[in-house]
C-alpha positions as CSV (number, residue, x, y, z in Angstrom):
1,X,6.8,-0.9,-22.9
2,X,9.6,1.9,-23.7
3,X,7.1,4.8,-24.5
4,X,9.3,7.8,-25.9
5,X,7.1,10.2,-23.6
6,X,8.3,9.1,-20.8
7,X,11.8,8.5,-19.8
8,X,13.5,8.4,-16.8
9,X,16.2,10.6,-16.1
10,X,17.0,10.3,-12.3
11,X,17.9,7.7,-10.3
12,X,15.8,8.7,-7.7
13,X,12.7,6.7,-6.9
14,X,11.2,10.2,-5.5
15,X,12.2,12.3,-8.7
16,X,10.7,9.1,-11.4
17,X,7.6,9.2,-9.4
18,X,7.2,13.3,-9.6
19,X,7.8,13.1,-13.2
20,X,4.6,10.9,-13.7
21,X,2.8,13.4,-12.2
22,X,1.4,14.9,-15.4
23,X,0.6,11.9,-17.4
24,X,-1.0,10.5,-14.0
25,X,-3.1,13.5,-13.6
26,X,-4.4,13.8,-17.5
27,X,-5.3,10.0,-16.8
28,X,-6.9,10.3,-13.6
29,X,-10.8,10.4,-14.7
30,X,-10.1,7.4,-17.1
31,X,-8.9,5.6,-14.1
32,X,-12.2,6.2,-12.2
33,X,-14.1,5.3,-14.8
34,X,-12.6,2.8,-16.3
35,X,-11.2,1.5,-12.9
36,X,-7.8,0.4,-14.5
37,X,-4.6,2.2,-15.0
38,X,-4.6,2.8,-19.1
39,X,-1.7,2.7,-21.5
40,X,0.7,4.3,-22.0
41,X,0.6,5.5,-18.3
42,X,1.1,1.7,-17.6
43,X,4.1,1.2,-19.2
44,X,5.9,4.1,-18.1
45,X,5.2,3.4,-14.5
46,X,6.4,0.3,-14.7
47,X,9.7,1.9,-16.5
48,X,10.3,4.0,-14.0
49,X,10.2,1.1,-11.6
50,X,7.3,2.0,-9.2
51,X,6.3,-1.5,-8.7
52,X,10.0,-2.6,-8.1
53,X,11.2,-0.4,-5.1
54,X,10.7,-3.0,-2.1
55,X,11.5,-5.7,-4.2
56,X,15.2,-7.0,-3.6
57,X,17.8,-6.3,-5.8
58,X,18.9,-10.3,-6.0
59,X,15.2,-10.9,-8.1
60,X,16.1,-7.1,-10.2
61,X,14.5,-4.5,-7.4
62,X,15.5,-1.5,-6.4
63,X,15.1,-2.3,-2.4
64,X,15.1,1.3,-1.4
65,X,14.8,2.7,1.9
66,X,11.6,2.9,3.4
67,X,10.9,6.8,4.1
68,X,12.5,6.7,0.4
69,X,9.5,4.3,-0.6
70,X,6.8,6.6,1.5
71,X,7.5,9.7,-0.3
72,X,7.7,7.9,-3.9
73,X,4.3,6.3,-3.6
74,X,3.3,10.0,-1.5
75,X,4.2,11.6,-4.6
76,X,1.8,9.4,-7.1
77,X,-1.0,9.7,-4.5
78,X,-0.9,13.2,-5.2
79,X,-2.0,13.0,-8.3
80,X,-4.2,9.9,-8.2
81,X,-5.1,7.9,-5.3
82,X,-6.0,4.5,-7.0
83,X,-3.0,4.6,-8.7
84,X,-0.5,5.4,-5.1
85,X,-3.1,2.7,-3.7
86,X,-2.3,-0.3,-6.4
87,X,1.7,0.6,-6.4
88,X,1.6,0.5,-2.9
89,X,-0.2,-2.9,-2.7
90,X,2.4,-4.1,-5.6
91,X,5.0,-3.6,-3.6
92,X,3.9,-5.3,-0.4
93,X,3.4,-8.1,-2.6
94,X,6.4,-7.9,-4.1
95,X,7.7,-8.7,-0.3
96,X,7.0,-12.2,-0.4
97,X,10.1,-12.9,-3.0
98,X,12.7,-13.0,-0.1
99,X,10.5,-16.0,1.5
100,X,10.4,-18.1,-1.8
101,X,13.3,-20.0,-3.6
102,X,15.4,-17.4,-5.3
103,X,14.9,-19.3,-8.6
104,X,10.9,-18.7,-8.4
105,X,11.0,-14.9,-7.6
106,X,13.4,-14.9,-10.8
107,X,11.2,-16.6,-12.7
108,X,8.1,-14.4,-11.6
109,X,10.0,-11.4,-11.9
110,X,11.9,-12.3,-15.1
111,X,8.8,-9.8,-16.9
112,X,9.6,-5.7,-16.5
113,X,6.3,-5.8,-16.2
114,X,5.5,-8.2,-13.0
115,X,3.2,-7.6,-10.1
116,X,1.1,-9.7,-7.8
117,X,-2.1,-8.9,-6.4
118,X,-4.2,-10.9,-3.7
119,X,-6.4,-10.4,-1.2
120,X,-6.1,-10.9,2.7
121,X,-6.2,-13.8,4.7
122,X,-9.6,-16.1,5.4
123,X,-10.4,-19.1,6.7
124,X,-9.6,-20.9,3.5
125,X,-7.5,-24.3,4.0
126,X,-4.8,-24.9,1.2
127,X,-4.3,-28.9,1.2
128,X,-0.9,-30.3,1.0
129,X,-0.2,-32.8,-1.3
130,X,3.3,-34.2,-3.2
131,X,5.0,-31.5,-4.7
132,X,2.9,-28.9,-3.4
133,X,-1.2,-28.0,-2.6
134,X,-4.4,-27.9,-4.0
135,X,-6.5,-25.1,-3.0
136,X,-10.3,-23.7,-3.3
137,X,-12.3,-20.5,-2.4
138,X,-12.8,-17.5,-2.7
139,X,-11.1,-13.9,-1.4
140,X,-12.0,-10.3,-1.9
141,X,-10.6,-7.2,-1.9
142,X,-7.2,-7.8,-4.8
143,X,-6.3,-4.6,-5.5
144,X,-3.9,-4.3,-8.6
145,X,-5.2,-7.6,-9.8
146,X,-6.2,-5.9,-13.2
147,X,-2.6,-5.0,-13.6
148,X,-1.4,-8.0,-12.2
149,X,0.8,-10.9,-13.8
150,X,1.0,-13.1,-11.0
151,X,-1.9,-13.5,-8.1
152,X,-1.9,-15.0,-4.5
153,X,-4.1,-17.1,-1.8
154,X,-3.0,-16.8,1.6
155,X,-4.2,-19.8,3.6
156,X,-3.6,-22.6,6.4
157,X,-2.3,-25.6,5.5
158,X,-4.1,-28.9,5.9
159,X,-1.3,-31.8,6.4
160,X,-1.9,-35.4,4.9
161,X,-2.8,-36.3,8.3
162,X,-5.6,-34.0,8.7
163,X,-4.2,-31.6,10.9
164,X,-3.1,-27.9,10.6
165,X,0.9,-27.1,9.8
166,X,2.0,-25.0,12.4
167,X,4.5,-22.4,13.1
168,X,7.5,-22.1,15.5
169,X,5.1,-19.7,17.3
170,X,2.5,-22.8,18.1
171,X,0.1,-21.1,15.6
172,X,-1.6,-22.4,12.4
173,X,0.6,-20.9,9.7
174,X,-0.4,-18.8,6.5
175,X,1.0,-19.7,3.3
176,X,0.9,-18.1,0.3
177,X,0.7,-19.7,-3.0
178,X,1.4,-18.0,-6.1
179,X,0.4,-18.5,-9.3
180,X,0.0,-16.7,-13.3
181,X,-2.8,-14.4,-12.7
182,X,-5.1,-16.2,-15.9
183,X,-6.1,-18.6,-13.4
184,X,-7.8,-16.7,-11.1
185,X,-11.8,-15.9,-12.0
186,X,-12.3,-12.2,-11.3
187,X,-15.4,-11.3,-9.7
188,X,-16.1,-8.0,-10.8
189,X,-17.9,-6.4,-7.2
190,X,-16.2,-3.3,-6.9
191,X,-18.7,-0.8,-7.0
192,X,-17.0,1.4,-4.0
193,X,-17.8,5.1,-2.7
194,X,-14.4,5.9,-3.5
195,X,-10.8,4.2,-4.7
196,X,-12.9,2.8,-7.9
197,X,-9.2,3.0,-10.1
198,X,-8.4,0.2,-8.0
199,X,-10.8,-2.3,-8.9
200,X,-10.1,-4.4,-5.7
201,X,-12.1,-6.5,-6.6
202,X,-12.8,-10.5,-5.5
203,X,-11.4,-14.0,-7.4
204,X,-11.9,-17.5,-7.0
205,X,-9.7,-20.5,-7.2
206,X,-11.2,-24.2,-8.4
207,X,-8.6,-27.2,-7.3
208,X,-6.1,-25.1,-8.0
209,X,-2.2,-27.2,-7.8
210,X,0.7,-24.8,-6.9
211,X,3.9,-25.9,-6.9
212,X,6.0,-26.2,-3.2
213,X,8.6,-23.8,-4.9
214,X,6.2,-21.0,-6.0
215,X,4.9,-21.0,-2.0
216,X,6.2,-19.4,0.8
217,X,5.0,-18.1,4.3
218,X,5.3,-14.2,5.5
219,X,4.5,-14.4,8.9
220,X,8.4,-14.5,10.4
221,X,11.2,-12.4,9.3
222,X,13.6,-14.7,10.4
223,X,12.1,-17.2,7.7
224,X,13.9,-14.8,4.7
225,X,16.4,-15.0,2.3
226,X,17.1,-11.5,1.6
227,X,19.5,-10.1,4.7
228,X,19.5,-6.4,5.4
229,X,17.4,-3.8,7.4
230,X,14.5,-3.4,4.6
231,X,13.5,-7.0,5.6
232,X,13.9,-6.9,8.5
233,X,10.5,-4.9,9.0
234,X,7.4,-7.2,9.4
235,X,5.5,-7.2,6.0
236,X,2.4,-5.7,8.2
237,X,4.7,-2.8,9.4
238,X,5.7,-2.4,5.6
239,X,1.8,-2.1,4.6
240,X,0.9,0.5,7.3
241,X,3.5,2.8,5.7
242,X,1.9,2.4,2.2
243,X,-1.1,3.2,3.6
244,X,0.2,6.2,5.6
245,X,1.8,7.0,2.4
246,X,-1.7,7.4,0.0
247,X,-3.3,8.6,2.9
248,X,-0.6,11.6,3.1
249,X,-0.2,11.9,-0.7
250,X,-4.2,12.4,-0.8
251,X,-3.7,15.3,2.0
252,X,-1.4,16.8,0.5
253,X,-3.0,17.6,-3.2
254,X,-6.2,18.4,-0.7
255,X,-4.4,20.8,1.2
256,X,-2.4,22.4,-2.1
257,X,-6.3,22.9,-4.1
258,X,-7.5,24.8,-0.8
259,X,-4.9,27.2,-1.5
260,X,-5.5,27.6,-5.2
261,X,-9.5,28.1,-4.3
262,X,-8.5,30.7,-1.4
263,X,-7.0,32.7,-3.9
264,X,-9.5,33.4,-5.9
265,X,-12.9,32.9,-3.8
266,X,-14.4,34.7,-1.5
267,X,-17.8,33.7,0.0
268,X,-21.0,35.7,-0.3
269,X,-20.9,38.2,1.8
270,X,-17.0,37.6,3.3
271,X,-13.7,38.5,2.4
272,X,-11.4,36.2,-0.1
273,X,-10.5,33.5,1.6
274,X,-6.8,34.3,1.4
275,X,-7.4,37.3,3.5
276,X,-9.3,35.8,6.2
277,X,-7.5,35.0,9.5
278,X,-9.3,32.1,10.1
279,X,-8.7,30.3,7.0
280,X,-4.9,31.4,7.5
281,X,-5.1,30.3,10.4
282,X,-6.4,26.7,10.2
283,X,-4.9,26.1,6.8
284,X,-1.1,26.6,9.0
285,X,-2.2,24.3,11.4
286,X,-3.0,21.7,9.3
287,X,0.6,22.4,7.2
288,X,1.9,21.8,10.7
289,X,-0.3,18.9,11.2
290,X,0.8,17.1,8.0
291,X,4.5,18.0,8.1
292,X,4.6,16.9,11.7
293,X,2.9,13.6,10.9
294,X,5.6,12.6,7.7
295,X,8.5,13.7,9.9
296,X,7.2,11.7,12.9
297,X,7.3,8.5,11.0
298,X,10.3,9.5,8.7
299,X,12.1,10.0,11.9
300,X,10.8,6.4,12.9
301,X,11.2,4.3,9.8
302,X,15.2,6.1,10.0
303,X,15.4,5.2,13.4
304,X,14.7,1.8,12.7
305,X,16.8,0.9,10.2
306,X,19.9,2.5,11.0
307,X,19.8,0.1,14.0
308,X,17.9,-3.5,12.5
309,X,20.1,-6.7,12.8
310,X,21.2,-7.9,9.0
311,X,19.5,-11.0,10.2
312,X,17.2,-11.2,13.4
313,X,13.9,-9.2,12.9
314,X,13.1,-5.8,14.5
315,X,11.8,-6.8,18.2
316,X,8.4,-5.4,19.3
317,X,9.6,-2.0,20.9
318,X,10.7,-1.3,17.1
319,X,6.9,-3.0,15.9
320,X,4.9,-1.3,18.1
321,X,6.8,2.2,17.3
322,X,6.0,1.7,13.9
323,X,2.6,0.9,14.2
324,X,2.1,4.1,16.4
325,X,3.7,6.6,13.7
326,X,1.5,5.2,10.3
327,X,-1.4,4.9,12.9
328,X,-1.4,8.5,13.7
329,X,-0.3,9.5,10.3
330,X,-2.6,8.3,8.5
331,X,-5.4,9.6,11.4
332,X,-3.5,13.0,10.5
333,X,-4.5,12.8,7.2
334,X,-8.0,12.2,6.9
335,X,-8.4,14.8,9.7
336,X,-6.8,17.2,7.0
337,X,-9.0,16.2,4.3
338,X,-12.3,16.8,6.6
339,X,-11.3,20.3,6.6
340,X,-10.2,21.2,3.5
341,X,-13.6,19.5,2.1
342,X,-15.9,21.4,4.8
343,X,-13.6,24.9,4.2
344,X,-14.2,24.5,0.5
345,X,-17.9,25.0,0.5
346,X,-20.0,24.3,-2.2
347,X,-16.9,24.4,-4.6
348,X,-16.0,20.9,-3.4
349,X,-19.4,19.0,-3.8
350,X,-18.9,18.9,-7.3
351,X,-18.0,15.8,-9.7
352,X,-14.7,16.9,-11.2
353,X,-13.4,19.6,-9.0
354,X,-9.8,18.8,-7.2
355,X,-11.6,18.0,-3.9
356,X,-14.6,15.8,-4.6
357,X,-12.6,12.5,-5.8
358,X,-10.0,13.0,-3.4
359,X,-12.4,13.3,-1.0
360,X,-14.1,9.8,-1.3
361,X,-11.0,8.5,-2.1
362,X,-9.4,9.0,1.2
363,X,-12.8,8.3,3.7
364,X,-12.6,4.4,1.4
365,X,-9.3,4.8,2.6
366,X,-10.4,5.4,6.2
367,X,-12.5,2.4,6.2
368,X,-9.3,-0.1,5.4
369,X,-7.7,-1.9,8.4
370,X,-5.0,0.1,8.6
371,X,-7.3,2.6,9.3
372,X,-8.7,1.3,12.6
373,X,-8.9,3.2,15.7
374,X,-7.9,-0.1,17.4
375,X,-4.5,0.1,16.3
376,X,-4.3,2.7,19.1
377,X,-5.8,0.5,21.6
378,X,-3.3,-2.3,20.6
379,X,0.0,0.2,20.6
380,X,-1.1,1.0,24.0
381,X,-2.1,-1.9,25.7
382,X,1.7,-3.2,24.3
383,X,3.4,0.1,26.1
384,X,1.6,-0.6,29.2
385,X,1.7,-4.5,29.5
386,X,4.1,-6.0,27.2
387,X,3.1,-8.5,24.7
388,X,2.3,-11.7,26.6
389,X,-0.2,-12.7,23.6
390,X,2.4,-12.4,20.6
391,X,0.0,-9.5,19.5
392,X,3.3,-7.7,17.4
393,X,5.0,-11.5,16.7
């Protein structure tokens, strides 16, 4: 793993994850075509701990701050999405270890090189027997999974009985079991418009027995081991901010090859782009746009930890705050790359230029459920009428 091109030098998540930059960047095709993240880029992201900076320090994490963990995984967006995509995703994983025995997320994490993949709930029943569950099915979407050590299947819980385990909140709960990654079958269906580095690609499970102790459920906060404001967030709150994070990352290097084009081009027949008052002028708005968008939920993920409990999870003021800021951040962003794309001309349209990848890369990322326009509807009909259905539980 300890590849002499690459060592860290700062103990700043922000700092290890700029300094990957270049090696990310001369990689960047091989991921899309290859859709997996080669060696040695591999290893050296895993030495400089990208995978590790939710995961808490009692399993050998880093458990950073979250505006701290949005501008890391900004910063390897930047240079590739797929890559800021399957960090991100390794990380939310990596937030099931406070709701596991402590000895299990040791045992997973033991390798420098750990990460678990999976893909997001279904119907699928997991069936408890002694000493733990059998389970069966299928699940889609598992990005990371070809860089993964360890996979999941989230799933409802079928007693002896025949009936469904429940939670304190009267609902069927999901659990998720976790198991060495070899025993998943990989369907290989990942043939996507854009975020092909990924390879999110589907799995399936045959009678599968996983132990009680490798099992947990990530649906209540209260439920952790871990104390401490990082955990207090709800795992979904932690997810909209990876997303926000690629989404801004993506924006950004958009936004930063505009300028390099305007430069240098000027359109038939008009002045170089760097001269014209409209493209000054939109290209400030949409700085203002993006840097208004990253300090808005900075200001928000600050706000909220400075004041979560040690223990009790942030209550549904704090959720639905949350959910707002990545909601419109992310919205910000993909705005920002419809702009650049369309100011760019026929210099974007192009395999290989700095626009075209990026491009498809963030309107896949526009499709994910983080994406939704209905997270707006949901923020709003929280603001106006409370939460009488549990909708931010």
């Amino acid at each position: 793993m300890n590849d002499a091109s690459f060592l860290p030098t700062s103990s700043d998540p922000v700092s290890r994850a700029r300094a990957l930059g270049p090696a990310i960047a001369a990689a960047a095709d091989q991921i899309e075509h290859t859709q997996t993240i080669p060696e040695p880029l591999w290893s050296q992201v895993v030495q400089a701990r990208m995978p590790r900076l939710l995961l808490p320090r009692s399993v050998g994490g880093d458990q950073v701050e979250p505006w701290i963990y949005m501008r890391a995984i900004e910063e390897i967006s930047r240079f590739d999405g797929s890559l800021g995509w399957n960090l991100f995703v390794a990380n939310s994983a990596a937030l099931i270890a406070p709701f596991i025995p402590l000895e299990s997320a040791r045992t997973i994490y033991a390798d420098p090189r750990a990460a678990i993949a999976w893909g997001p709930p279904n119907q699928h029943k997991a069936i408890a027997v002694p000493g733990g569950y059998r389970i069966t099915g299928e699940w889609h979407f598992a990005s990371c999974c070809r860089q993964a050590t360890w996979m999941g299947a989230h799933a409802q819980v079928v007693e002896p009985d025949g009936t469904l385990r429940l939670n304190r909140f009267g609902r069927p709960t999901v659990r998720t079991l976790l198991y060495p990654a070899e025993h998943a079958v990989h369907i290989e269906d990942w043939n996507t418009l854009g975020m092909r580095g990924t390879a999110s690609e589907g799995y399936t499970l045959n009678n599968l027995f996983v132990p009680e102790e490798f099992t947990g459920t990530r649906e209540d906060p209260t439920l952790r081991r871990d104390t401490g404001p990082l955990y207090a967030f709800t795992m979904q709150g932690l997810y909209a901010v990876g997303v926000s994070a690629v989404a801004f990352g993506i924006a950004r290097a958009m936004l930063d090859a505009l300028k390099s084009l305007a430069a240098d081009k000027a359109p038939r027949g008009l002045v170089r782009m760097a001269d014209s008052p409209v493209v000054q002028s939109e290209f400030a708005k949409r700085e203002g746009v993006l840097g208004a968008a990253r300090a808005y939920l900075v200001e928000t993920l600050r706000d909220i930890y400075d004041k979560a409990d040690d223990v009790e999870a942030i209550d549904t003021e704090d959720r639905v705050s949350l959910r707002l800021a990545c909601a419109h951040g992310t919205h910000a962003a993909i705005e920002i790359a419809d702009y650049v794309y369309k100011a760019a001309g026929t210099s974007a349209i192009f395999k290989g230029t700095p626009f075209e990848r990026r491009f498809r890369d963030m309107h896949t990322l526009s499709q994910q459920i983080q994406s939704r326009d209905a997270h707006f509807e949901a923020v709003g009909r929280v603001m106006f009428n409370g939460d009488p259905d549990g909708l931010f539980l």
